[in-house]
C-alpha positions as CSV (number, residue, x, y, z in Angstrom):
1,X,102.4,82.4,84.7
2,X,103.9,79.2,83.0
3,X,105.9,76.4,84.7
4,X,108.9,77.4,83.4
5,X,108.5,81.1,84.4
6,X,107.5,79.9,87.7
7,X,111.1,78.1,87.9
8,X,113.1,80.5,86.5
9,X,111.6,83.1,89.2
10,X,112.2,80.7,91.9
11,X,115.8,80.3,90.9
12,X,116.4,83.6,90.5
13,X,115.1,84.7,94.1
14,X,117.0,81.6,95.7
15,X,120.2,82.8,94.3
16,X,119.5,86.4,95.1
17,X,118.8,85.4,99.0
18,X,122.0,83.0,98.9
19,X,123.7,86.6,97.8
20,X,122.4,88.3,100.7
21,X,123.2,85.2,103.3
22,X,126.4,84.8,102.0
23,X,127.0,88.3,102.7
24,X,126.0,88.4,105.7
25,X,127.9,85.2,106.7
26,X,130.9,87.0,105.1
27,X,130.5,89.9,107.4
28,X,130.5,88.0,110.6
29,X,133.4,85.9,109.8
30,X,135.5,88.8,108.9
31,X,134.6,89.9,112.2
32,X,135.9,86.4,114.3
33,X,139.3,87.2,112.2
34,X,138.1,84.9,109.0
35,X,139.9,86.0,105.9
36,X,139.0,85.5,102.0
37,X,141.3,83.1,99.7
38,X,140.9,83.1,96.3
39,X,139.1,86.3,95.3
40,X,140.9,86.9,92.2
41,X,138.9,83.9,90.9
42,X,135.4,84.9,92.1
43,X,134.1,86.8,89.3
44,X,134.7,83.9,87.2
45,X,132.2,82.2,89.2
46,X,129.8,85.0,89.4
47,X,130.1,85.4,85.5
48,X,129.7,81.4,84.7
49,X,126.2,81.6,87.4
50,X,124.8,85.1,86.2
51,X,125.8,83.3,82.6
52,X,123.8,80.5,83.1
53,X,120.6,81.5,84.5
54,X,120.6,84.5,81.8
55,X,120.8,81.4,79.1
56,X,118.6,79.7,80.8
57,X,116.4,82.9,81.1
58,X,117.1,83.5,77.4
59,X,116.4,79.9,75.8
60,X,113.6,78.0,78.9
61,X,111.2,81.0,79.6
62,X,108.6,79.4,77.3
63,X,109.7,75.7,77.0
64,X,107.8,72.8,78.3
65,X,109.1,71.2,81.6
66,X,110.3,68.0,81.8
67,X,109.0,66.4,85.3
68,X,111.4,63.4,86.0
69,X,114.3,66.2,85.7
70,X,112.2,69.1,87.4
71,X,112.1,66.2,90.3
72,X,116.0,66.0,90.2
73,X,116.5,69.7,90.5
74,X,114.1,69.4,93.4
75,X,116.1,66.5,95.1
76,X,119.2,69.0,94.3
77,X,118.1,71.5,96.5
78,X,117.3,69.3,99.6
79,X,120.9,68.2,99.1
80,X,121.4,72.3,99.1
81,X,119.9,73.2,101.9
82,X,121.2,70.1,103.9
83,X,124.6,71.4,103.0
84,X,124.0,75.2,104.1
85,X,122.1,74.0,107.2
86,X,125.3,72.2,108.1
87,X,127.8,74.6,107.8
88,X,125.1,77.0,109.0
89,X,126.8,80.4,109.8
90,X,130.2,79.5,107.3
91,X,128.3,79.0,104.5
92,X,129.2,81.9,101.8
93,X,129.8,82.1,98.3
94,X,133.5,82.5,98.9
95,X,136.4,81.2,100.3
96,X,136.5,82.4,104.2
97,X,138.9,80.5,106.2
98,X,138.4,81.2,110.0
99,X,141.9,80.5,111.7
100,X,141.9,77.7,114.3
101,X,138.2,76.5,113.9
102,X,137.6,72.7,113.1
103,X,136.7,72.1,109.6
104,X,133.4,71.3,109.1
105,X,132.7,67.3,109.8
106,X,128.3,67.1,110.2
107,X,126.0,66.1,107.5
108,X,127.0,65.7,103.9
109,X,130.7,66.6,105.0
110,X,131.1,63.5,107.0
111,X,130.7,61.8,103.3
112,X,132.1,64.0,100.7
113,X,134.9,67.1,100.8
114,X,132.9,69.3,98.7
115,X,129.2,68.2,98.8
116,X,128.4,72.3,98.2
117,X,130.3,71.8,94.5
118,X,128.9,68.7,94.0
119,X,125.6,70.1,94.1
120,X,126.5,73.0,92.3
121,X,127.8,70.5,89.5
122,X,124.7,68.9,89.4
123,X,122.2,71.8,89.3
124,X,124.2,73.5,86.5
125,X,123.5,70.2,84.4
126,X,120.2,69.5,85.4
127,X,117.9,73.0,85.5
128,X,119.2,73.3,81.9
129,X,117.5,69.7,80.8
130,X,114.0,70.9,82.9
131,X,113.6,73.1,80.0
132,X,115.4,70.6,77.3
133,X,118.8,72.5,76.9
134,X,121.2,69.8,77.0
135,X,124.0,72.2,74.9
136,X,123.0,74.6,77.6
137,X,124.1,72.0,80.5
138,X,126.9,71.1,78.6
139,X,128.8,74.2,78.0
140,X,128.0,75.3,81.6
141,X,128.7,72.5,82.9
142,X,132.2,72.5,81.4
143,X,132.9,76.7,82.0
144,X,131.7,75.5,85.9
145,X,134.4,72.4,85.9
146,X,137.3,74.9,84.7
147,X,136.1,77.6,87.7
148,X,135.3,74.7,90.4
149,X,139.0,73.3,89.5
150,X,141.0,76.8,90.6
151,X,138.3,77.0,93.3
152,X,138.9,73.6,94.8
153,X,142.7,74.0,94.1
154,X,142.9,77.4,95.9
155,X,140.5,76.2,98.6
156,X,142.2,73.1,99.6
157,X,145.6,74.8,99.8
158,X,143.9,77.4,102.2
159,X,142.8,74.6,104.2
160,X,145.9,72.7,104.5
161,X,146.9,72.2,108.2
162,X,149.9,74.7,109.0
163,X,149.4,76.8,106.0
C-alpha cells in the first residue's frame, strides 16, 4: 500500500469513528434534555466533508506525499483530539445545546471560541496540499468558510445567555 493510500484510509476510518462518537454523544445528550440547533444546515456540512475526501480520494490516491505538510496534518490532529478530549462527552458533529450546563471553558476553549472549526479550517486546507492539490484546498476551503459561517452564526445565537 502507498503513502498516500495509507492516509486516505486513515482519514477515512477517523471520520467514520467521529460519526459513530458523535452519535453516540448525540444520543446521550438528548437524553440529559440537550436539543439540536441548526439541522437544516447539516447536510451542507456532510456534503462539503464527504465532498472533499471523495476529491481527495479521486485526485491523491497515487500522488507523492509531501512531508513538511503531512507533518502539519499530523500537528492538526493533536490539536483534534485535544479539542474532543476537552469537551469529552459534548463533542458531536452537530449543534447540541444542553440547557443550563456551563459552556465549555478547559483546553483550547480557554484560548479560542471555536478551536473544533479552526481545526476543521485547517485540515480541509492542508490534507489537500499532502498530495499537492492546492485548487483542491482552495475550493474546499472556501465551500467550508460559506458552511462554517451559518454554522458559527446559528451556533452562537443558540448559545446566547437567555435565548
Amino acid at each position: 500500500m502507498t503513502l498516500s493510500l495509507l492516509i486516505l484510509s486513515a482519514v477515512t476510518l477517523q471520520r467514520l469513528g467521529e460519526l459513530w462518537l458523535s452519535g453516540r454523544n448525540t444520543v446521550r445528550l438528548k437524553a440529559r434534555g440537550g436539543f439540536e440547533v441548526g439541522r437544516d444546515h447539516y447536510p451542507l456540512i456532510v456534503g462539503v466533508h464527504v465532498g472533499w475526501l471523495a476529491a481527495l480520494w479521486l485526485l491523491g490516491w497515487d500522488r507523492a506525499v509531501s512531508l513538511p505538510w503531512l507533518g502539519a496534518y499530523l500537528a492538526l490532529q493533536g490539536l483534534r483530539a485535544w479539542v474532543m478530549l476537552s469537551l469529552g462527552r459534548r463533542w458531536t458533529t452537530r449543534i447540541l445545546i444542553l440547557p443550563d450546563a456551563p459552556l465549555v471553558s478547559r483546553g483550547p476553549y480557554r484560548l479560542l471560541r471555536h478551536p473544533n472549526y479552526a481545526v476543521v479550517i485547517g485540515e480541509i486546507f492542508v490534507l489537500p496540499m499532502v498530495f499537492g492539490l492546492p485548487a483542491t484546498a482552495i475550493v474546499f476551503s472556501l465551500l467550508n468558510a460559506a458552511v462554517l459561517c451559518l454554522r458559527v452564526c446559528r451556533e452562537e445565537l443558540a448559545l446566547r445567555p437567555g435565548r
